[in-house]
C-alpha positions as CSV (number, residue, x, y, z in Angstrom):
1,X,-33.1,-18.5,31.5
2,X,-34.0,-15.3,33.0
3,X,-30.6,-14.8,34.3
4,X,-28.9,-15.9,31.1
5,X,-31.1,-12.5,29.0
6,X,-30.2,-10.3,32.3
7,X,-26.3,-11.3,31.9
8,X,-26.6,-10.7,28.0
9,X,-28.7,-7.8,28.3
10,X,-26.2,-5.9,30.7
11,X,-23.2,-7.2,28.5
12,X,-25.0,-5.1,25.8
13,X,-25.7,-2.4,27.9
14,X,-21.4,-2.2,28.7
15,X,-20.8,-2.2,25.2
16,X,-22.9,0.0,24.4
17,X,-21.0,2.7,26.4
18,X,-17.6,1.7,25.5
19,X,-19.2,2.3,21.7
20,X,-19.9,6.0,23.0
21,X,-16.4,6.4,24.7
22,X,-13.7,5.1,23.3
23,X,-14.9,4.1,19.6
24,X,-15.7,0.4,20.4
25,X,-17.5,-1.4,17.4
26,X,-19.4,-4.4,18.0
27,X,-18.1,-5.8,14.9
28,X,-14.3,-5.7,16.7
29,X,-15.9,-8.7,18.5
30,X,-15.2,-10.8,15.4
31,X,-11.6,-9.5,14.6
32,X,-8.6,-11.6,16.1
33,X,-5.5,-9.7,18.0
34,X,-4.1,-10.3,14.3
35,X,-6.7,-8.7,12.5
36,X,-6.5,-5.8,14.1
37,X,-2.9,-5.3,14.1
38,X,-2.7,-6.2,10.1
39,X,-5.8,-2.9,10.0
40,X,-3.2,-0.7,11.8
41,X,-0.1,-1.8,9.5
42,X,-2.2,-1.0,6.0
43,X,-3.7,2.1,7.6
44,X,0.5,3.2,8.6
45,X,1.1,1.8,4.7
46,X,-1.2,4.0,3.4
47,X,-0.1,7.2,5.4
48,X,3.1,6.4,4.0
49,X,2.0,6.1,0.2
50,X,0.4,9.4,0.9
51,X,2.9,11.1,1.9
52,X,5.1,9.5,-0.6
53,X,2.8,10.7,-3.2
54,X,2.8,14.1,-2.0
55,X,7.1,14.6,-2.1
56,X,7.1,12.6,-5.5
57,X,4.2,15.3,-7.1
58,X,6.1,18.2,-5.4
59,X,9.3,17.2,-6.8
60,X,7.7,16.3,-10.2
61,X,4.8,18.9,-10.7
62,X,5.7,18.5,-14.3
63,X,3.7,15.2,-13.9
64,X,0.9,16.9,-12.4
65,X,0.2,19.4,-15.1
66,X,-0.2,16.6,-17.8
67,X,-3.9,16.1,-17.0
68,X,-5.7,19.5,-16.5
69,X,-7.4,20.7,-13.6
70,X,-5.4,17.7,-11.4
71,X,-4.2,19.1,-8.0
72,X,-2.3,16.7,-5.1
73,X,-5.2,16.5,-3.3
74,X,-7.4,15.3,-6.8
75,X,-4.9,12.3,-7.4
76,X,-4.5,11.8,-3.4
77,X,-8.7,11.0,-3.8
78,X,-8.1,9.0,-6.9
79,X,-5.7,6.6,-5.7
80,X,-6.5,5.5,-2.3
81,X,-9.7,4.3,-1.8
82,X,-10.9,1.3,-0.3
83,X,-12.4,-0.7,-1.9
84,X,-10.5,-0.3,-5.0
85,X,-13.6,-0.5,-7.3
86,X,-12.7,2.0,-10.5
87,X,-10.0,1.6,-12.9
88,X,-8.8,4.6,-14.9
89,X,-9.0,5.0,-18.6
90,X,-5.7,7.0,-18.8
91,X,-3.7,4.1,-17.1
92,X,-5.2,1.8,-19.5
93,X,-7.0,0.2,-16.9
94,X,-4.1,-1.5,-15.5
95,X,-3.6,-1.9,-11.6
96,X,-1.0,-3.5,-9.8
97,X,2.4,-4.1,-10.8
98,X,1.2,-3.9,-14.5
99,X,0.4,0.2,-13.5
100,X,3.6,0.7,-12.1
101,X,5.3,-0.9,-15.6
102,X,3.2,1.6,-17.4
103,X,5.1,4.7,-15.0
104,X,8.4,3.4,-16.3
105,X,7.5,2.7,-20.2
106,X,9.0,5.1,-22.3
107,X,5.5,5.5,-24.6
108,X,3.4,6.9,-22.1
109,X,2.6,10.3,-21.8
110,X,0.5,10.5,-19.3
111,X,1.0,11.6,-15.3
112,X,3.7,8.7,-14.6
113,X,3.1,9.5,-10.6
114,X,-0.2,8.2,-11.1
115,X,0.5,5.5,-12.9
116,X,3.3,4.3,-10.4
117,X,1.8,5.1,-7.0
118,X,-1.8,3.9,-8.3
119,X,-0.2,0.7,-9.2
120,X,2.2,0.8,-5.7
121,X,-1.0,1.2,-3.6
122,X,-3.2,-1.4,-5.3
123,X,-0.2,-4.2,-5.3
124,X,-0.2,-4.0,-1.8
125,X,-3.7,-3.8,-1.3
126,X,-4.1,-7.1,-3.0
127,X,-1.2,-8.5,-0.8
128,X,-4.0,-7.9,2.0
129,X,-6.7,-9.7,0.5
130,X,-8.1,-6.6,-1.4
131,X,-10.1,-6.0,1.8
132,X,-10.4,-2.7,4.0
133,X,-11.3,-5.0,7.5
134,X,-10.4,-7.7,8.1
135,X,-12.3,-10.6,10.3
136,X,-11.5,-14.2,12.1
137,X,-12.3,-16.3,9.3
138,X,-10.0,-14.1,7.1
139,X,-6.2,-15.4,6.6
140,X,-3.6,-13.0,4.7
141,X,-1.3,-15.2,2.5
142,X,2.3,-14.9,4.1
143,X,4.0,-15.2,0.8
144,X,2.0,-12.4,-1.0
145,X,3.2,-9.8,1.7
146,X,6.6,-11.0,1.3
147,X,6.1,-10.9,-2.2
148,X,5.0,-7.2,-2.1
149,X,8.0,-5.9,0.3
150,X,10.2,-7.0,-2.8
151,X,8.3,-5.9,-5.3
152,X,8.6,-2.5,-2.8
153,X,12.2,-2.7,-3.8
154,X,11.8,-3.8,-7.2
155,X,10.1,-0.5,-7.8
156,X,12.7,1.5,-6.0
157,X,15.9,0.0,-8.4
158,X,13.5,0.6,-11.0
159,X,12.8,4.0,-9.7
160,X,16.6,5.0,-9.4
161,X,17.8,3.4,-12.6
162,X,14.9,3.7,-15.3
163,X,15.7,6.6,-17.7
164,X,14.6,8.1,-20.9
165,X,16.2,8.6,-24.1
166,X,18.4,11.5,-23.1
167,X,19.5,10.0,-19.8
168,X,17.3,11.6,-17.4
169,X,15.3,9.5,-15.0
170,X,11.7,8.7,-15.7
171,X,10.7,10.3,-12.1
172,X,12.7,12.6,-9.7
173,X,13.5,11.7,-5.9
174,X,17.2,12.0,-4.3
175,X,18.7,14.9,-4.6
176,X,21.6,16.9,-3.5
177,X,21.1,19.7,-1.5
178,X,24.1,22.3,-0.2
179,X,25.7,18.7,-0.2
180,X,23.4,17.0,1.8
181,X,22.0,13.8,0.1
182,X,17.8,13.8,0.4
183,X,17.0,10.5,2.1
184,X,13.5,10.9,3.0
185,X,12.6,8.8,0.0
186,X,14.6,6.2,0.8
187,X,13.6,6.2,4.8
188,X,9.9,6.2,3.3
189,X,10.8,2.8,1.1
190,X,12.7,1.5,3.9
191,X,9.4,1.7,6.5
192,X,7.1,0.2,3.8
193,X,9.4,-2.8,3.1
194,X,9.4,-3.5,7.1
195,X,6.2,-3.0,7.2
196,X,5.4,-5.9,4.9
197,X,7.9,-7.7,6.3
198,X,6.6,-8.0,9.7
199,X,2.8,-8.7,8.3
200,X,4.6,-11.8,6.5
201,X,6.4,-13.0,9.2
202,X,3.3,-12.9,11.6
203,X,1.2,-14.0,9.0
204,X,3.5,-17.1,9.0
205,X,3.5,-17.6,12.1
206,X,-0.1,-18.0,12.3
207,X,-0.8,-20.1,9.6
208,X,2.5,-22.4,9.8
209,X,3.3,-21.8,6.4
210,X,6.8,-21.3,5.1
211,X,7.6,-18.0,3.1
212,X,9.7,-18.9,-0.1
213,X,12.3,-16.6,-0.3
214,X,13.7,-15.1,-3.3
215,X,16.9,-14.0,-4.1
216,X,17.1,-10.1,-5.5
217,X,18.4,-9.6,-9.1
218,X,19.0,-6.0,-10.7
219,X,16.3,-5.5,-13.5
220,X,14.0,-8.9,-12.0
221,X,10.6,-8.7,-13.0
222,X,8.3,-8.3,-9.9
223,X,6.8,-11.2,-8.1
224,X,3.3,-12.4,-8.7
225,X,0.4,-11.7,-5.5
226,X,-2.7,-13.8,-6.3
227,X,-5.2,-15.5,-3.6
């Protein structure tokens, strides 16, 4: 018995110096090779969404202006926290893909970014449980990720096609430049659908569940996530 506290006590002592060096948590102990590379995909999704955000308000600073004293770095706050525990009046309350309708509907007047990437960011969010760590005992549902990389390009046909009344689009991206097409939105989309691609197809791996594909339609309505 004796031997057994030394061995644990010194086990405690090790990690206790690994915490001080090289950011080792002792709650890591209880996250699978899986959890931890799920963490490091959301925390890439969310760089991306950020910077996303960032191009979409610089091209659009019209949006911006509609609520006063917003700045980039304001809405950047707003939107991505974890937990997502506040919804926002001006959206209507609405999260999720039922945010991102709000961006495209022709009624509202309010900062359509916000609306959009608020909704963008939580949809995925959910697909990941609606959790910030994940654990052992936590499984991510294969067919919501999948689910969310289309929606991903649900929003972007949407984003590219939706226009008001006197044919302009809803919300700027591509442009031409001295000729030169802007594709930065489109590389941005195109990491984010991977992204949630390769969660689903691990995530499926794992848990031996088939993924039900779905076949793409122009002007489909996005895909439920639910758990």
């Amino acid at each position: 018995m004796k031997h057994f506290f030394f061995i644990v006590s010194l086990c405690l002592l090790l990690l206790s110096g690994c915490s001080t060096s090289s950011e080792f948590h002792i709650e890591d102990l209880a996250k699978t090779d899986i959890d931890i590379v799920s963490e490091i995909h959301m925390d890439e999704v969310v760089d991306l969404l950020k910077e996303l955000t960032t191009k979409l308000y610089k091209k659009n600073p019209y949006e911006l202006h509609k609520v006063y004293g917003q700045t980039i770095n304001s809405r950047l706050n707003q939107i991505f926290i974890c937990p997502v525990d506040k919804k926002f009046k001006e959206l209507e309350y609405k999260e999720c893909t039922d945010a991102i309708l709000l961006g495209f509907d022709p009624e509202f007047e309010g900062d359509r970014i916000f609306a959009l990437m608020h909704g963008l960011y939580t949809m995925i969010y959910k697909s990941y449980n609606s959790k910030c760590e994940l654990f052992m005992l936590d499984y991510l549902d294969a067919q919501n990720l999948y689910n969310s990389a289309r929606n991903i390009e649900i929003f972007v046909w949407r984003l590219n096609t939706r226009k008001k009344a006197d044919g302009r689009l809803f919300v700027l991206t591509n442009s031409f430049e001295n000729e030169i097409k802007n594709l930065s939105y489109e590389r941005i989309f195109g990491k984010l659908i991977s992204l949630q691609d390769i969660m689903a197809k691990i995530t499926s791996d794992r848990t031996g569940r088939i993924i039900k594909k779905t076949i793409q339609f122009a002007g489909m309505s996005f895909l439920p996530i639910g758990f």
